[in-house]
C-alpha atoms as a printed R data frame, in Angstrom:
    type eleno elety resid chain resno       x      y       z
1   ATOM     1    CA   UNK     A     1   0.000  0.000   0.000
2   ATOM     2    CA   UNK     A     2   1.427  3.317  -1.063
3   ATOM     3    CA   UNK     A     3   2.632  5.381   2.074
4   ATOM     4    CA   UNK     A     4  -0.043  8.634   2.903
5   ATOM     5    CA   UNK     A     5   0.919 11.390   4.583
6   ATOM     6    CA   UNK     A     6  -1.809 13.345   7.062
7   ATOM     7    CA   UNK     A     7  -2.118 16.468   9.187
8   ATOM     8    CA   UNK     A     8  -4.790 15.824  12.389
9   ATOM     9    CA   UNK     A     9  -6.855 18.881  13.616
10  ATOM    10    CA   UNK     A    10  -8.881 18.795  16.757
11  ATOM    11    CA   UNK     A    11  -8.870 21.517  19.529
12  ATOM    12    CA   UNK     A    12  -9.419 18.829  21.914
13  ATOM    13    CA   UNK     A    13  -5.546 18.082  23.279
14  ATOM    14    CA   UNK     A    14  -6.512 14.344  24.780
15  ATOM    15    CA   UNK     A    15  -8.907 13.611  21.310
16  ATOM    16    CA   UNK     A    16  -5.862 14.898  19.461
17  ATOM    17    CA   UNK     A    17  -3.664 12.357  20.835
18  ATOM    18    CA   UNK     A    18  -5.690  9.118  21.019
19  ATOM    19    CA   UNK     A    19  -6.219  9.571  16.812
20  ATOM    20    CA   UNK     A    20  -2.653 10.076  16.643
21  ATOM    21    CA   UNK     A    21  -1.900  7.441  18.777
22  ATOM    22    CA   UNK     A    22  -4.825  4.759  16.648
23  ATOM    23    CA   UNK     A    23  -3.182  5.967  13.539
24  ATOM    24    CA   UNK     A    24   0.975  4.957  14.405
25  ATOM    25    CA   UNK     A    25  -0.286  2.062  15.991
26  ATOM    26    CA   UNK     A    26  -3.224  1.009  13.628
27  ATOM    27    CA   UNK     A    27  -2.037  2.482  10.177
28  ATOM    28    CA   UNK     A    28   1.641  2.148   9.629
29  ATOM    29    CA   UNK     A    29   1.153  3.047   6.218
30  ATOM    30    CA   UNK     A    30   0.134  6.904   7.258
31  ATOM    31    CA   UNK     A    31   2.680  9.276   8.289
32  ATOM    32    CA   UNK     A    32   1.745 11.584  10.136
33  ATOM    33    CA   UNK     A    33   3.563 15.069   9.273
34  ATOM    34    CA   UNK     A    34   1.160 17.392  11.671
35  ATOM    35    CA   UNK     A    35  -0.918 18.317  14.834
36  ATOM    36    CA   UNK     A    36  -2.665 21.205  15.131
37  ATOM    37    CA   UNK     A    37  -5.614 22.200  17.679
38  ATOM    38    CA   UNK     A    38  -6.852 25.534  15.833
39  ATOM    39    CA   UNK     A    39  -7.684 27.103  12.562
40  ATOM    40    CA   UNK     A    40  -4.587 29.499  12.852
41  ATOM    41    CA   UNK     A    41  -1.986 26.320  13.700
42  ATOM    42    CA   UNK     A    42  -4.080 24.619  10.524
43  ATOM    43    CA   UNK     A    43  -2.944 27.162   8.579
44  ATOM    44    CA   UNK     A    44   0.507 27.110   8.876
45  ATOM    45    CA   UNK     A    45   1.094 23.574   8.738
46  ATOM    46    CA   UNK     A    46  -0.671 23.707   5.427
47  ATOM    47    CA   UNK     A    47   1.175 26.444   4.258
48  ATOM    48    CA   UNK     A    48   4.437 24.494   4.450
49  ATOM    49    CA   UNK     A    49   3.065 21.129   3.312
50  ATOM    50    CA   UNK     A    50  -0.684 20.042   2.394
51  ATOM    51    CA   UNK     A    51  -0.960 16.035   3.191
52  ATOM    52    CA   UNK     A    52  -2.571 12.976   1.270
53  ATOM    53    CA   UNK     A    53  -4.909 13.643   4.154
54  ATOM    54    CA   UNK     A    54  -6.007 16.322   6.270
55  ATOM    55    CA   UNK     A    55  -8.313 14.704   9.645
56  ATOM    56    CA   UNK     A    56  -9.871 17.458  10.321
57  ATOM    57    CA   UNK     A    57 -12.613 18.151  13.000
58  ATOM    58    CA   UNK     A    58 -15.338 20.571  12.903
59  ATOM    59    CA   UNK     A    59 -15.322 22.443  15.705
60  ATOM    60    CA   UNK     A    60 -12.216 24.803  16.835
61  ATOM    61    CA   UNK     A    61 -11.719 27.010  19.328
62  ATOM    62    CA   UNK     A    62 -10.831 30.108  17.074
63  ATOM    63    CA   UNK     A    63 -13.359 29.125  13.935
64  ATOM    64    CA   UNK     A    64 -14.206 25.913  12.184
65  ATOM    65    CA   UNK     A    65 -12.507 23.735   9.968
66  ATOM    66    CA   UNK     A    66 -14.859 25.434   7.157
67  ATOM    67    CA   UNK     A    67 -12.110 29.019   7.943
68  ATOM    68    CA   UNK     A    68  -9.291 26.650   7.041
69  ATOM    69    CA   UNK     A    69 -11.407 25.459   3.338
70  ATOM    70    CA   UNK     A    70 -11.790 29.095   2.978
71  ATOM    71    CA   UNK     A    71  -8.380 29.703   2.938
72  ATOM    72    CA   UNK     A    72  -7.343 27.404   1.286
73  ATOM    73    CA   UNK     A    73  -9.688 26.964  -1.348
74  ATOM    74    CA   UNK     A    74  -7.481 24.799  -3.717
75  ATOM    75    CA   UNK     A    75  -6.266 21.996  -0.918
76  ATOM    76    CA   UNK     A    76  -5.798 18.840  -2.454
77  ATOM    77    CA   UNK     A    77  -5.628 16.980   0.740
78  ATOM    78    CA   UNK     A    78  -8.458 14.478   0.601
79  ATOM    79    CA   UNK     A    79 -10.317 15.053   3.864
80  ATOM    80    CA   UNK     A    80 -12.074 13.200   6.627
81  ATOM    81    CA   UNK     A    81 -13.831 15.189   8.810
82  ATOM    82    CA   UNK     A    82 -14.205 13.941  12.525
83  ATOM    83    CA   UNK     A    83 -17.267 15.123  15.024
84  ATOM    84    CA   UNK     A    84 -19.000 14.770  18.453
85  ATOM    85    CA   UNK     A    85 -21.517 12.691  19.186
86  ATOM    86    CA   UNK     A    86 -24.012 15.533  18.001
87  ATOM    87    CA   UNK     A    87 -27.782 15.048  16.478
88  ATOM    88    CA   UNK     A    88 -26.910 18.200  14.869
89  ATOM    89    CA   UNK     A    89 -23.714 17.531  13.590
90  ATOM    90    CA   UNK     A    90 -24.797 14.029  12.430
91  ATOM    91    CA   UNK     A    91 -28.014 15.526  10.869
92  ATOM    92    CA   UNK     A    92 -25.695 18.521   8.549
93  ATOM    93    CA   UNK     A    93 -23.605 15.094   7.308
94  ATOM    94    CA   UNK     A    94 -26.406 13.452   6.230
95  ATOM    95    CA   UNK     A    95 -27.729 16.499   4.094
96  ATOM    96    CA   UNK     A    96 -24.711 17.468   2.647
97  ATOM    97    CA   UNK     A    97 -23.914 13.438   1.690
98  ATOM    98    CA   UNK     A    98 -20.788 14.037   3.028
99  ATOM    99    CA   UNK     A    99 -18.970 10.944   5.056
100 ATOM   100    CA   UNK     A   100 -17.673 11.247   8.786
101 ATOM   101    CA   UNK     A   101 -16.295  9.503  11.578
102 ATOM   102    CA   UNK     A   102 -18.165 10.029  14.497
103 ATOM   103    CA   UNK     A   103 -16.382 10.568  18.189
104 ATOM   104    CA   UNK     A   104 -16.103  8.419  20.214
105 ATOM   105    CA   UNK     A   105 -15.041  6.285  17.103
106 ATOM   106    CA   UNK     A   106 -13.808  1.844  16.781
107 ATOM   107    CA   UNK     A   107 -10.888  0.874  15.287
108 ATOM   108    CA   UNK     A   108 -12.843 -0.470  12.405
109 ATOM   109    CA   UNK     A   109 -14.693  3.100  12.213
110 ATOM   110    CA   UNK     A   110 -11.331  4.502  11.379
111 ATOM   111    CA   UNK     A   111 -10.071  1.671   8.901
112 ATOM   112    CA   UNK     A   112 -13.344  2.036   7.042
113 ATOM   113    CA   UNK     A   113 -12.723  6.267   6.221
114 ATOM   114    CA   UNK     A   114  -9.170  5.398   5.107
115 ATOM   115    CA   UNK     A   115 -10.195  3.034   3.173
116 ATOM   116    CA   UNK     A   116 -12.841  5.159   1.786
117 ATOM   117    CA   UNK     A   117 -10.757  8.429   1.044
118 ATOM   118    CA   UNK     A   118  -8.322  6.865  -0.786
119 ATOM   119    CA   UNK     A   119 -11.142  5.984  -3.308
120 ATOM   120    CA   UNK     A   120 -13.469  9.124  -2.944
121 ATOM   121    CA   UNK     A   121 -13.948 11.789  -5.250
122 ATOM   122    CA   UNK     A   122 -13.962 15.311  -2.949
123 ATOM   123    CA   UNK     A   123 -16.557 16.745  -1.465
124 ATOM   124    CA   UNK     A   124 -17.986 19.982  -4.117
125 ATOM   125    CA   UNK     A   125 -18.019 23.447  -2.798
126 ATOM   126    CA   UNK     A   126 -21.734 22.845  -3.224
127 ATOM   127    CA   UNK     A   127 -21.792 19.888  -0.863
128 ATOM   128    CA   UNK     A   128 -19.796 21.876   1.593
129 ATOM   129    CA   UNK     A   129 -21.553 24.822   1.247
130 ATOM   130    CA   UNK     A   130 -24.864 22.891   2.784
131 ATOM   131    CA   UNK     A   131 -23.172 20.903   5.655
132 ATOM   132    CA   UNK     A   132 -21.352 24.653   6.412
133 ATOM   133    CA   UNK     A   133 -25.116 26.365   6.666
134 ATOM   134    CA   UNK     A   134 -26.395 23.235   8.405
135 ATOM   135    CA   UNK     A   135 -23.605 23.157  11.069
136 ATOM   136    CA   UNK     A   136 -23.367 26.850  11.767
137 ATOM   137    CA   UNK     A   137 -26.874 27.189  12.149
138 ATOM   138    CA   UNK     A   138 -28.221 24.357  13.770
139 ATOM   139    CA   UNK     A   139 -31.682 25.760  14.841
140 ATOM   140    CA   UNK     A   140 -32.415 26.800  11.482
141 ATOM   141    CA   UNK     A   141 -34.130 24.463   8.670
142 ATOM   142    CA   UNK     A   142 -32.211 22.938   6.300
143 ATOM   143    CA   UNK     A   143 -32.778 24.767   2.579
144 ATOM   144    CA   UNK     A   144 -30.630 22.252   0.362
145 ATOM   145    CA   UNK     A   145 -29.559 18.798   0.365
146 ATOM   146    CA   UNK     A   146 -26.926 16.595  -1.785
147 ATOM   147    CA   UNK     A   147 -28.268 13.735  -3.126
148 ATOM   148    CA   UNK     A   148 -26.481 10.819  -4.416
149 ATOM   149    CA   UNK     A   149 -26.896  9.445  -8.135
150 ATOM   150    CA   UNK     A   150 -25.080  6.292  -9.669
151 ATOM   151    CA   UNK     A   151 -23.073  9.017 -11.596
152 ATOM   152    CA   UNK     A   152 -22.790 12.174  -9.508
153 ATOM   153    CA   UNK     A   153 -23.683 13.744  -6.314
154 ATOM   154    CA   UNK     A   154 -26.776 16.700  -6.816
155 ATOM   155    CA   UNK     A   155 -27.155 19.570  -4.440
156 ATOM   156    CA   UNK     A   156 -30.965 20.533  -4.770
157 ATOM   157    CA   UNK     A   157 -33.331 23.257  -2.915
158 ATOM   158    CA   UNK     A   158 -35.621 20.860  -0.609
159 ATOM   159    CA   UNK     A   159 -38.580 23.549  -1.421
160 ATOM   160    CA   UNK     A   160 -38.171 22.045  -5.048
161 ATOM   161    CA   UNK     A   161 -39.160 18.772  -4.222
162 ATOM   162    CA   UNK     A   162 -42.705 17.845  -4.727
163 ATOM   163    CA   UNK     A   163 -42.522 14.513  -3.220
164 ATOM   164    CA   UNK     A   164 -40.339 10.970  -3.003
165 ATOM   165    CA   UNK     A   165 -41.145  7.568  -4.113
166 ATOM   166    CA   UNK     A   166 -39.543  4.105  -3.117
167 ATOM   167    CA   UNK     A   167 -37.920  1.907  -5.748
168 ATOM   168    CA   UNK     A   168 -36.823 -1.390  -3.486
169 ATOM   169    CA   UNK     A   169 -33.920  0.011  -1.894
170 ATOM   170    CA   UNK     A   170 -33.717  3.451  -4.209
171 ATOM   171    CA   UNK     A   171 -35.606  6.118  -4.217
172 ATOM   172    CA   UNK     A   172 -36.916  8.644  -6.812
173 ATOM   173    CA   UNK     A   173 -37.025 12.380  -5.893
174 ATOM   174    CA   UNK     A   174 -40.057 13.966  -8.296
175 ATOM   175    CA   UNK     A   175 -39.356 18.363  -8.644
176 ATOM   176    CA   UNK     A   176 -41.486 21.006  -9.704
177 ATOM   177    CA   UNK     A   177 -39.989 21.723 -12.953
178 ATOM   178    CA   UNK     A   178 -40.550 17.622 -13.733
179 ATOM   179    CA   UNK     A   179 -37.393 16.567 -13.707
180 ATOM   180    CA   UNK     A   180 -36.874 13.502 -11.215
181 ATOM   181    CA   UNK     A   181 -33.328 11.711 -10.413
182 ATOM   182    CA   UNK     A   182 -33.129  8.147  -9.082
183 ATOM   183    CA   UNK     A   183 -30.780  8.156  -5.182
184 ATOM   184    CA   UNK     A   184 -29.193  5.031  -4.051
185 ATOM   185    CA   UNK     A   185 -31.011  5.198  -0.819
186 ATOM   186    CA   UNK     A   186 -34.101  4.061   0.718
187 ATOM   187    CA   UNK     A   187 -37.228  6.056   0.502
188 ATOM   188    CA   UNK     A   188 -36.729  5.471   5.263
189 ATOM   189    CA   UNK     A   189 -33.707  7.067   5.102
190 ATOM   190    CA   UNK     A   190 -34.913 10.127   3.465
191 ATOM   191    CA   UNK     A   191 -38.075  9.563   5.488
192 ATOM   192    CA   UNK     A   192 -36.054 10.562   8.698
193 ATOM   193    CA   UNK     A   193 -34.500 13.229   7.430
194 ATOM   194    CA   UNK     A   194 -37.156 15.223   5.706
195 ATOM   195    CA   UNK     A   195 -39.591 15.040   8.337
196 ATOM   196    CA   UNK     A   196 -38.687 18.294   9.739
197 ATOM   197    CA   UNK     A   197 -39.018 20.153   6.624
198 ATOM   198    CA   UNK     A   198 -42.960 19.841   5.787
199 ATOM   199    CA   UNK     A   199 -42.541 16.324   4.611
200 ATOM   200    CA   UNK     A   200 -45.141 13.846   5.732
201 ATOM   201    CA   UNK     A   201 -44.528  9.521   4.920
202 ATOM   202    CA   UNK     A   202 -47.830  8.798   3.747
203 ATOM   203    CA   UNK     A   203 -47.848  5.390   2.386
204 ATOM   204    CA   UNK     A   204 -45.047  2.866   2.610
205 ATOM   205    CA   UNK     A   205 -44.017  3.862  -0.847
206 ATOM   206    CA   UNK     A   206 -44.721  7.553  -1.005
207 ATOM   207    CA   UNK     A   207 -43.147 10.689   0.944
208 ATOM   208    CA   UNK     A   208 -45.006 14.061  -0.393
209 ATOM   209    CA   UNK     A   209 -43.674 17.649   0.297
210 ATOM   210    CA   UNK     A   210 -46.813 18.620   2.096
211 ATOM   211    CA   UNK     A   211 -46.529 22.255   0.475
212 ATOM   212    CA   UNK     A   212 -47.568 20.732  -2.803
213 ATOM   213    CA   UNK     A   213 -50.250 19.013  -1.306
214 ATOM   214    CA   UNK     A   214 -53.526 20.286  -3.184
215 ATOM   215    CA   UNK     A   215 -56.377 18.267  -1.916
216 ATOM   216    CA   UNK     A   216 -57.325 14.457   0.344
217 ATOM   217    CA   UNK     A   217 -59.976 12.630  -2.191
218 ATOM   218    CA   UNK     A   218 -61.443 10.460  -0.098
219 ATOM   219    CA   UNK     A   219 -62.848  8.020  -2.336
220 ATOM   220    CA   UNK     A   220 -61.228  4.631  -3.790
221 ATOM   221    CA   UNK     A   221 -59.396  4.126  -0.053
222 ATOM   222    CA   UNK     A   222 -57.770  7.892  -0.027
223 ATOM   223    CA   UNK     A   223 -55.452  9.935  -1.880
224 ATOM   224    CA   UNK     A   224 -53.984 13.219  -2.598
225 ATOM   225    CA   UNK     A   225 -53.897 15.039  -5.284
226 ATOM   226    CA   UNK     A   226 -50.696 16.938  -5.527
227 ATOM   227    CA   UNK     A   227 -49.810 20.463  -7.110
228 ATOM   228    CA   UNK     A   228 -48.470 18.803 -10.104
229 ATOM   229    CA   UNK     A   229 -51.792 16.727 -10.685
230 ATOM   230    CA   UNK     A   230 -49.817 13.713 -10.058
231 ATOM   231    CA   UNK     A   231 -51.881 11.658  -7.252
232 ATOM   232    CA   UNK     A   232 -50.198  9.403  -4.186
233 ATOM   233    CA   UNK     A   233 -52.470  6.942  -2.214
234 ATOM   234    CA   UNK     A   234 -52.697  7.415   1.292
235 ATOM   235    CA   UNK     A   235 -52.359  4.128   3.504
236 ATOM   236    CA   UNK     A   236 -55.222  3.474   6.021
237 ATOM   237    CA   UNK     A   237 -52.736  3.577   8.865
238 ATOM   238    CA   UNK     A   238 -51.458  7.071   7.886
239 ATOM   239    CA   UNK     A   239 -55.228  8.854   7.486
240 ATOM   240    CA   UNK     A   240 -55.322 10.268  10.591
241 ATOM   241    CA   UNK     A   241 -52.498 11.725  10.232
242 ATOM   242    CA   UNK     A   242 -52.634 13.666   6.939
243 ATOM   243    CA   UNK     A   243 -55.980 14.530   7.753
244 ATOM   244    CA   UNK     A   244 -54.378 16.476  11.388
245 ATOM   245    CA   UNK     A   245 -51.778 18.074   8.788
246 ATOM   246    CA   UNK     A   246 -54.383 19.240   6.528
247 ATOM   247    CA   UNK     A   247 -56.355 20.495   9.326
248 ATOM   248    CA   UNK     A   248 -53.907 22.388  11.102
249 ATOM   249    CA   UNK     A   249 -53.425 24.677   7.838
């Protein structure tokens, strides 16, 4: 295996030190040229040398690791960013389809993002850009998300979606302007994440935007008819509930 060099960034002195220490002992195949605890240290160990890869955590005590992209815009590091045990944190990954270790992390945890970055394309400014905007403003909804293709990752505005439907373990995202791409994910996973954003699972198959919802027919077992006059059945189980949605407008 060809020899990788890498720079570690946490401002956390005893985190700092137990990923150095898992990487000599667990990866002798990394060298490890770098330590740094904050976005200023960052800087100047990049400006001397930029590693195969830069471990870089989200969080630092004088910015975040999104200061040290900024200034360094071209960095050809690949990068594997490391963070808390945070719902938020976890959350912005997920929408910006952006991989992670997660603190405290397992030996295999580790293995698996080496192994990964050495085959991953980077992250796109794009992709940054929405786990930036989700991690720096945690309270506030999430207005984009990246979505993963067989070809290509797709940043999109969530308010364009009109709603989601499963294909076995895919799922197809349907937008306003009637375009639709196909995501190597399951309709559950997207399920979880949209929920907070005026999206409402309801049918095992279907996940509607309910901002495009137009009207509940309540003939042939229940459905809606959406903005787009496209129409999604509604399961029994889940009646109740779009009718309190509907209601509460």
């Amino acid at each position: 295996m060809k020899a990788l060099t890498a720079i570690l960034v946490d401002d956390i002195p005893a985190a700092l030190d137990m990923l150095a220490h898992d990487i000599t002992n667990n990866h002798p195949e990394i060298n490890i040229i770098g330590k740094a605890k904050s976005v200023v240290e960052t800087a100047k160990l990049l400006r001397k040398q930029q590693p195969d890869i830069l471990f870089l955590d989200i969080m630092l005590g004088d910015g975040t690791g999104f200061d040290i992209l900024e200034i360094f815009p071209d960095l050809k590091s690949k990068i594997i960013f490391v963070t808390a045990s945070d719902a938020f944190a976890i959350k912005a990954f997920k929408f910006a389809a952006i991989d992670y270790i997660l603190k405290p992390y397992s030996d295999e945890d580790l293995a698996i993002s080496i192994e990964k970055v050495q085959n991953q394309i980077q992250p796109d400014k794009a992709q940054l850009h929405v786990l930036q905007e989700a991690v720096t403003a945690p309270n506030n909804k999430p207005s984009k998300i990246s979505l993963h293709t067989s070809e290509k990752i797709i940043v999109v505005n969530i308010e364009d979606i009109i709603r989601c439907k499963a294909d076995n373990n895919y799922t197809t995202f349907y937008f306003k302007d009637n375009s639709k791409i196909l995501v190597s994910k399951t309709l559950k996973y997207y399920a979880d994440m949209l929920k907070e954003v005026n999206f409402l699972r309801v049918h095992q198959s279907h996940l509607v935007n309910t901002i495009f919802i137009k009207e509940f027919i309540k003939s042939d077992g229940g459905y809606l008819m959406l903005t787009d006059n496209s129409n999604v059945p509604v399961s029994i189980r889940k009646r109740n509930e779009v009718l309190e949605v509907l209601n509460s407008y």
